[in-house]
Every structure is written in C-alpha cells, then in structure tokens.
DSSP file (Angstrom, degrees, kcal/mol; ACC not computed):
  #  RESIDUE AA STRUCTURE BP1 BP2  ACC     N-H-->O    O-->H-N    N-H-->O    O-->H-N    TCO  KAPPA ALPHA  PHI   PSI    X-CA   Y-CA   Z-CA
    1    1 A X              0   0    0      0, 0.0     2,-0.3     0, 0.0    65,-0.2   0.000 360.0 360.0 360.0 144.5    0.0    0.0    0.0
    2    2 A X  E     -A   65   0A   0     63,-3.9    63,-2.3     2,-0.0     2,-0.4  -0.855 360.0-164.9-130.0-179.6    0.8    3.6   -0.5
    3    3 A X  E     +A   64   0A   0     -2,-0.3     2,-0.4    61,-0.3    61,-0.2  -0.993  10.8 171.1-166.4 117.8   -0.1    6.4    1.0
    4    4 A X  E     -A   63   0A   0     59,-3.5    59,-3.6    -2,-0.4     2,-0.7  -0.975  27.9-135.8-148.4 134.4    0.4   10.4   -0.5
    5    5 A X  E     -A   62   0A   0     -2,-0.4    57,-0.3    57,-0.3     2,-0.3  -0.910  29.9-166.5 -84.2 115.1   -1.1   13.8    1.1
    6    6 A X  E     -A   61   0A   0     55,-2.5    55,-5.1    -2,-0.7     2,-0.4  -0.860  16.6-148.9-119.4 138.3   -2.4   15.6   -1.8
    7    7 A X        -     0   0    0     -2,-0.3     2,-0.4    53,-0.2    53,-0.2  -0.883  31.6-124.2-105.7 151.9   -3.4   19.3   -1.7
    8    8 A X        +     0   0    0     -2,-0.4    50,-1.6    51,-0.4    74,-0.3  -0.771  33.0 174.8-108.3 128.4   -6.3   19.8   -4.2
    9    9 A X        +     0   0    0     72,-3.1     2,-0.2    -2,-0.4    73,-0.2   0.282  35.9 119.6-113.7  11.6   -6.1   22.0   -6.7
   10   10 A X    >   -     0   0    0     71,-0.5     3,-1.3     1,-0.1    48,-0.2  -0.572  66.8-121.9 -87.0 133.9   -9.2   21.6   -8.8
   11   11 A X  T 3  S+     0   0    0     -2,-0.2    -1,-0.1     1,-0.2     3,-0.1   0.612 109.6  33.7 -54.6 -25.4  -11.5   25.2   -8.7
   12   12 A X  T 3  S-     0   0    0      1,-0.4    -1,-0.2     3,-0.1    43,-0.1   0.083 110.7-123.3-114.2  28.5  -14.4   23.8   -7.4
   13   13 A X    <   -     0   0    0     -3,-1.3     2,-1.1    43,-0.3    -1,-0.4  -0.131  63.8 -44.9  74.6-173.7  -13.0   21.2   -5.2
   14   14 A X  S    S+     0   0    0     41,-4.9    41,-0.4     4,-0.1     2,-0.3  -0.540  94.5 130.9 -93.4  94.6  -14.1   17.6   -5.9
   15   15 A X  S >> S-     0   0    0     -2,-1.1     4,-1.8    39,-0.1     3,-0.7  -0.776  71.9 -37.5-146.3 155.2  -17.9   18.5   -6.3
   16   16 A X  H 3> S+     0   0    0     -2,-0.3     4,-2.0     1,-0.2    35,-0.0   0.221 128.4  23.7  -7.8 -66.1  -20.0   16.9   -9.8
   17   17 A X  H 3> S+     0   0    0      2,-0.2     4,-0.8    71,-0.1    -1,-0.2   0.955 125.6  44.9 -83.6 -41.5  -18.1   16.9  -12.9
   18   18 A X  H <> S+     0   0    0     -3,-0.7     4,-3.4    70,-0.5     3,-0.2   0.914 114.6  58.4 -64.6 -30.7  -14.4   16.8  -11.6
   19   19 A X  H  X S+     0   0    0     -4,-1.8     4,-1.6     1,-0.3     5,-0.4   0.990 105.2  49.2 -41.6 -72.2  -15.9   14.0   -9.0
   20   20 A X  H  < S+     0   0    0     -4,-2.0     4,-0.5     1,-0.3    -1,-0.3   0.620 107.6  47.8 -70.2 -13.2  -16.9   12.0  -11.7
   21   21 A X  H  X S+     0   0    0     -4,-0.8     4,-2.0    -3,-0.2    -1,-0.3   0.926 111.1  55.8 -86.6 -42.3  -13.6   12.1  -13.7
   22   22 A X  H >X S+     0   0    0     -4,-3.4     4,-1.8     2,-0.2     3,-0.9   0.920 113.1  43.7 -14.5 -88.7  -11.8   11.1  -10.2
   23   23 A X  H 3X S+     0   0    0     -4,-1.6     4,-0.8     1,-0.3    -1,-0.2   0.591 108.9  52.9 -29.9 -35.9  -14.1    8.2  -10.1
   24   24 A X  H >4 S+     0   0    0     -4,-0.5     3,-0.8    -5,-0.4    -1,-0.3   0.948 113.1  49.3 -80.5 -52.6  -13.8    7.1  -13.9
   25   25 A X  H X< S+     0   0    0     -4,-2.0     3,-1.2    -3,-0.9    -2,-0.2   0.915 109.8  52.3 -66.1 -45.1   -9.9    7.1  -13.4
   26   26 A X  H >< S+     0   0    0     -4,-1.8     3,-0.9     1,-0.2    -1,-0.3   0.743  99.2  56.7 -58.7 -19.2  -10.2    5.1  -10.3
   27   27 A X  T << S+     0   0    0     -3,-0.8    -1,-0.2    -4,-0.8    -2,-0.2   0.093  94.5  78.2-102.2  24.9  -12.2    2.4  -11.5
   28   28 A X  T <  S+     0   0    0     -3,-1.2    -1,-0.3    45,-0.0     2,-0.3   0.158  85.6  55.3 -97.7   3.7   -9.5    1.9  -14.0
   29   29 A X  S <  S-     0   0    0     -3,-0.9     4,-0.1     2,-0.2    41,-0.0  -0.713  74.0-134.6-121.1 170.7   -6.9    0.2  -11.9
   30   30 A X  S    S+     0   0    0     -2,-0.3    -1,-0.1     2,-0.1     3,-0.1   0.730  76.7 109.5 -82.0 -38.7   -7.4   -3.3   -9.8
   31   31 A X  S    S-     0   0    0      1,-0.1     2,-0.3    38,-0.1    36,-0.3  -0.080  84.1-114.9 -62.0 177.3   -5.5   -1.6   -6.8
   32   32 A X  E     -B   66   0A   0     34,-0.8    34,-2.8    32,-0.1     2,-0.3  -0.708  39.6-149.5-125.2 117.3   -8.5   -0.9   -3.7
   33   33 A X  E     -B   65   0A   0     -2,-0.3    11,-2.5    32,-0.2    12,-0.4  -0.808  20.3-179.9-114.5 109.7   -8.5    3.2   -3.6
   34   34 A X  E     -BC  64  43A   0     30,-1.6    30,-2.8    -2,-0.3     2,-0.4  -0.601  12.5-160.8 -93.7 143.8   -9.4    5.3   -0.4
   35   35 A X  E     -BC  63  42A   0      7,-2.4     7,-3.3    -2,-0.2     2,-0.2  -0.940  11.0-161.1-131.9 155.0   -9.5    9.2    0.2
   36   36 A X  E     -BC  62  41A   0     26,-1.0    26,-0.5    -2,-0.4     2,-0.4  -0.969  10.5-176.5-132.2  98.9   -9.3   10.0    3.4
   37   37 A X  E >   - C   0  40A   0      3,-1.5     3,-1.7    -2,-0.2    24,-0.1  -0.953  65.7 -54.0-107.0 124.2  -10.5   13.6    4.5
   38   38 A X  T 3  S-     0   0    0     -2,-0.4    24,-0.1     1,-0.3    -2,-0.0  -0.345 117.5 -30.3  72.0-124.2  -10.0   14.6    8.2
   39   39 A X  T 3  S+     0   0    0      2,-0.1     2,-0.4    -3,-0.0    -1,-0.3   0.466 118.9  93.5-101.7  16.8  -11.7   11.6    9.8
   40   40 A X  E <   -C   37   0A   0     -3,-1.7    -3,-1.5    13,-0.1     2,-0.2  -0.789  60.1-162.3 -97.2 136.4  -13.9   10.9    7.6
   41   41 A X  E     -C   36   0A   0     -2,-0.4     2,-0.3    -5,-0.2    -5,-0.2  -0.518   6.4-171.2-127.7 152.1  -12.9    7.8    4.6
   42   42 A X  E     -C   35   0A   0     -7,-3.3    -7,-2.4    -2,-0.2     2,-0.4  -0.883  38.1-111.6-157.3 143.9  -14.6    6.9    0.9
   43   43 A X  E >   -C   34   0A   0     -2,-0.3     3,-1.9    -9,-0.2     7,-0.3  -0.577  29.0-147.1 -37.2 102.7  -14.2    4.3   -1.5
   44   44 A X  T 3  S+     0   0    0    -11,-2.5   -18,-0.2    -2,-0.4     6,-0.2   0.826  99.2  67.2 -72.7 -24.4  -12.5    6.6   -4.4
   45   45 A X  T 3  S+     0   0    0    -12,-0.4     2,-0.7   -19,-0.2    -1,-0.2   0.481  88.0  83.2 -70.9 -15.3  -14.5    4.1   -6.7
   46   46 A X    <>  -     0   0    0     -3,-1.9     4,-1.8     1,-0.1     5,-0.2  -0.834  64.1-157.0-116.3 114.3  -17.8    5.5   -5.5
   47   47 A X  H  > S+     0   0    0     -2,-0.7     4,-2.3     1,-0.2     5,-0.3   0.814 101.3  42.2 -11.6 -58.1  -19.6    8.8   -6.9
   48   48 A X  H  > S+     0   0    0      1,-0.2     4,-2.0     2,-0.2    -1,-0.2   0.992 113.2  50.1 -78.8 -48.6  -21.4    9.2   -3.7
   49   49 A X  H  > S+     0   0    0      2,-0.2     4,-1.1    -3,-0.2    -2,-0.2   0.889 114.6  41.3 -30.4 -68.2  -18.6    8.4   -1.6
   50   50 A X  H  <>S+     0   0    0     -4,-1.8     5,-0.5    -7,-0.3    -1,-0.2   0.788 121.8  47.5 -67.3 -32.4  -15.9   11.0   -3.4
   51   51 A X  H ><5S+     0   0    0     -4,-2.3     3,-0.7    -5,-0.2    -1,-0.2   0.726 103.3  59.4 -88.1 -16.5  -19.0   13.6   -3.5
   52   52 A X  H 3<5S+     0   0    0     -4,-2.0    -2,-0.2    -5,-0.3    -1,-0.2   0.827  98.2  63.6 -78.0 -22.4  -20.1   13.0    0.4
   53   53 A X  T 3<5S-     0   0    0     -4,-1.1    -1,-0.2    -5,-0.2     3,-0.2   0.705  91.9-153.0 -75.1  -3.8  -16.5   14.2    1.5
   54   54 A X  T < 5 -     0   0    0     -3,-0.7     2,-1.1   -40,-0.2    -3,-0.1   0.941  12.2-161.0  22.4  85.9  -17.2   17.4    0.1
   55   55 A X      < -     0   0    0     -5,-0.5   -41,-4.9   -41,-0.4     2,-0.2  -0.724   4.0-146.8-114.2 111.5  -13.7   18.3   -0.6
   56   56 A X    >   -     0   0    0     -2,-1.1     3,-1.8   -43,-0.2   -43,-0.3  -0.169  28.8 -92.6 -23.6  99.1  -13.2   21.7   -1.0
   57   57 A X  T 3  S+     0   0    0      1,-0.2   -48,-0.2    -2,-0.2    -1,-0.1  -0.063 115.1  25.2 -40.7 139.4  -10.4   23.4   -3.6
   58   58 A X  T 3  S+     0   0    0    -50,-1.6     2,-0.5     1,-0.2    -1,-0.2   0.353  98.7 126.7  86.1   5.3   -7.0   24.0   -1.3
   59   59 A X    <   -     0   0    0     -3,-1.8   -51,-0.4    -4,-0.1    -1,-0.2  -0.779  61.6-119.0-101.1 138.6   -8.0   21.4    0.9
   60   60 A X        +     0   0    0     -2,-0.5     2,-0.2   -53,-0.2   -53,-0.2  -0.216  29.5 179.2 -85.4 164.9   -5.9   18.6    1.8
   61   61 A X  E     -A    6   0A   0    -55,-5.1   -55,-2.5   -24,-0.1     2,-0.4  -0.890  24.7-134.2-136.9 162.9   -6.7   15.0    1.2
   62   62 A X  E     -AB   5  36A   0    -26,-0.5   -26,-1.0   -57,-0.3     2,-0.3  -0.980  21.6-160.1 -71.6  94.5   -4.9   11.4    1.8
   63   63 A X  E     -AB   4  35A   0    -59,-3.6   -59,-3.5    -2,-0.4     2,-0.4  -0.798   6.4-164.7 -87.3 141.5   -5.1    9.0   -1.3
   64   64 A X  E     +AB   3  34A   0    -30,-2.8   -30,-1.6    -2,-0.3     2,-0.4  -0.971  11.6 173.6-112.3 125.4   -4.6    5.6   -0.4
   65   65 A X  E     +AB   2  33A   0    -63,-2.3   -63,-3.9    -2,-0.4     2,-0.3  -0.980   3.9 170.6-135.9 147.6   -3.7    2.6   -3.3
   66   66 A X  E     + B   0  32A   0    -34,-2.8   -34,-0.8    -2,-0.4     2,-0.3  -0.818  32.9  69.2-166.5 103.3   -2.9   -0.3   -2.4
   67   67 A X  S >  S-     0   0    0     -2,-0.3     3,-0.9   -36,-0.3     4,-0.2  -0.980  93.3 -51.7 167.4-174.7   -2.6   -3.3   -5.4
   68   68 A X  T 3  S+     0   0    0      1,-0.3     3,-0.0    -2,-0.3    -1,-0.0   0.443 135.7  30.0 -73.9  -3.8   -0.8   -4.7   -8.2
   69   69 A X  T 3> S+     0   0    0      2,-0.0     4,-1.4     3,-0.0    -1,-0.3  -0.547  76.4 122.9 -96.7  56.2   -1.0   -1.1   -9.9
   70   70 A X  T <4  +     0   0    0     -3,-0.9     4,-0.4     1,-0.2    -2,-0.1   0.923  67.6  55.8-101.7 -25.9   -1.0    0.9   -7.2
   71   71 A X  T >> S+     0   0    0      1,-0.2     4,-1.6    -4,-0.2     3,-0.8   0.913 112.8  43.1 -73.0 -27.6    2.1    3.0   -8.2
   72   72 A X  H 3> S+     0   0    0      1,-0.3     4,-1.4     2,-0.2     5,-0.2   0.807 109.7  56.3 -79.7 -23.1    0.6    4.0  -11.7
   73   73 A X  H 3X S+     0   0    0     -4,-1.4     4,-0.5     2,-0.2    -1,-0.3   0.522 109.6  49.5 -78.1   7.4   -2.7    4.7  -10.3
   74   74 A X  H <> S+     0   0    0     -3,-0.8     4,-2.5    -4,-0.4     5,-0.4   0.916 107.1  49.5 -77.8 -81.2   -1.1    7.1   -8.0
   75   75 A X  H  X S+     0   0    0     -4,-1.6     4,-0.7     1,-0.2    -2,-0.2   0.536 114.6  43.4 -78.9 -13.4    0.6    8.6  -10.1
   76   76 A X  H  X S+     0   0    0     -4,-1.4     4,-3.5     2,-0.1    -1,-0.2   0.884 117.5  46.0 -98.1 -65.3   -2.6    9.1  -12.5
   77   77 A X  H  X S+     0   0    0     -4,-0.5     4,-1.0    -5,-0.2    -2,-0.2   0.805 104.0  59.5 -56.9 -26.4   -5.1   10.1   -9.6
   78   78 A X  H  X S+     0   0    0     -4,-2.5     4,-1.5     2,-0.1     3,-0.4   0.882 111.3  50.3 -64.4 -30.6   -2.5   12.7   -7.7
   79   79 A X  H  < S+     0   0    0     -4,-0.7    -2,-0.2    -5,-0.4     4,-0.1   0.859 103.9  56.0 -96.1  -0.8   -2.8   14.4  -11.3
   80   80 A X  H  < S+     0   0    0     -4,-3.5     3,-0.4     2,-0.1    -1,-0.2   0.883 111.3  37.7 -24.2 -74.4   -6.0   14.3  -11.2
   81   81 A X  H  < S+     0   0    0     -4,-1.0   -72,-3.1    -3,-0.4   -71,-0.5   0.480 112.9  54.8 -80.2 -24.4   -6.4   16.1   -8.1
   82   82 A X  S  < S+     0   0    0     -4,-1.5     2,-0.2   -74,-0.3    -1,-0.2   0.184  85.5 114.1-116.0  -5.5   -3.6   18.6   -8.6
   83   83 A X        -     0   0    0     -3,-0.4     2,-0.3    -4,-0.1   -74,-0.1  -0.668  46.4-155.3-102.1 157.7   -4.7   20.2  -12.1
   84   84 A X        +     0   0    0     -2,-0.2     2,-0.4   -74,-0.1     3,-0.1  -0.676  39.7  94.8-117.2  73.9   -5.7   23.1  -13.1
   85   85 A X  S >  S-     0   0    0     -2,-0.3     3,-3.6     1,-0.1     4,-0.4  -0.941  72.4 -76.4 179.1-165.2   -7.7   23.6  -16.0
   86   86 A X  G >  S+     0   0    0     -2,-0.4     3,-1.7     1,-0.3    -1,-0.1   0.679 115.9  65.7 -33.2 -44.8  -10.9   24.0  -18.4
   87   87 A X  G 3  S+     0   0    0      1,-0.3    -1,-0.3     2,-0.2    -3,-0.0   0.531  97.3  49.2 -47.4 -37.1  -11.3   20.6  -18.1
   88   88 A X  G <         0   0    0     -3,-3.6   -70,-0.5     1,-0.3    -1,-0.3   0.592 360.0 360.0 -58.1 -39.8  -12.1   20.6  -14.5
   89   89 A X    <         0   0    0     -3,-1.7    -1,-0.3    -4,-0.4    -2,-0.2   0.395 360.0 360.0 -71.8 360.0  -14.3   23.0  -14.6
C-alpha cells in the first residue's frame, strides 16, 4: 500500500463533474482506492462516496492505493487532483 497527502487544486474542489472524472480514473486500476479527508474515509470508486467528503479546492486529502498497480494509479489520480484547467471545470 501507498499512502500520499495531496493538496487539491481543482477550482471547485471535488464537487459533480471533476468527482466524476476522479471516479472514472479510479475504477480503472485493480488496486482498492481510499481518500481520506480529516476523519472521515470513501471508497475513491464511488460517486457518492468522493462527492459525500465534500472536498473543498485547497483542501488537503490522503489518497490511499494499495494493489498490483497501485504506483501507476497514484501517479494518474494525484494528477488528477492537482490540475488546473478547463477541463475541471
């Protein structure tokens, strides 16, 4: 398993559309994915889950991956989380 603090950089946090691209990218590896805000945990593979943490833009989060891809899904989901542009929006 691995383990990264990611500060979020997306303009409207993770809230409808950038949620759902999160989500689409996670359910693209085998690894098991967690975010972890504060104390509260979600299954990064659920919609409701990633949108119930209501994470905020500038706020930090814990991704956890932890499988037989876990480093590339890392590295795909921090940049995820960390971009800035139209797309996000």
């Amino acid at each position: 398993m691995i383990e990264r603090i990611v500060a979020v950089r997306l303009p409207n946090g993770l809230h409808a559309r950038p949620a759902a691209q999160f989500v689409q990218a996670a359910n693209r590896f085998k690894s098991e994915v967690t975010l972890v805000k504060g104390e509260r945990m979600a299954n990064a593979k659920s919609i409701m889950g990633v949108i119930g943490l209501g994470v905020a833009p500038g706020e930090t989060v814990t991704l956890r991956v932890d499988g037989s891809d876990e480093d590339e899904a890392m590295e795909v989901l921090v940049r995820l989380l960390t971009r800035v542009d139209e797309e996000t929006r």
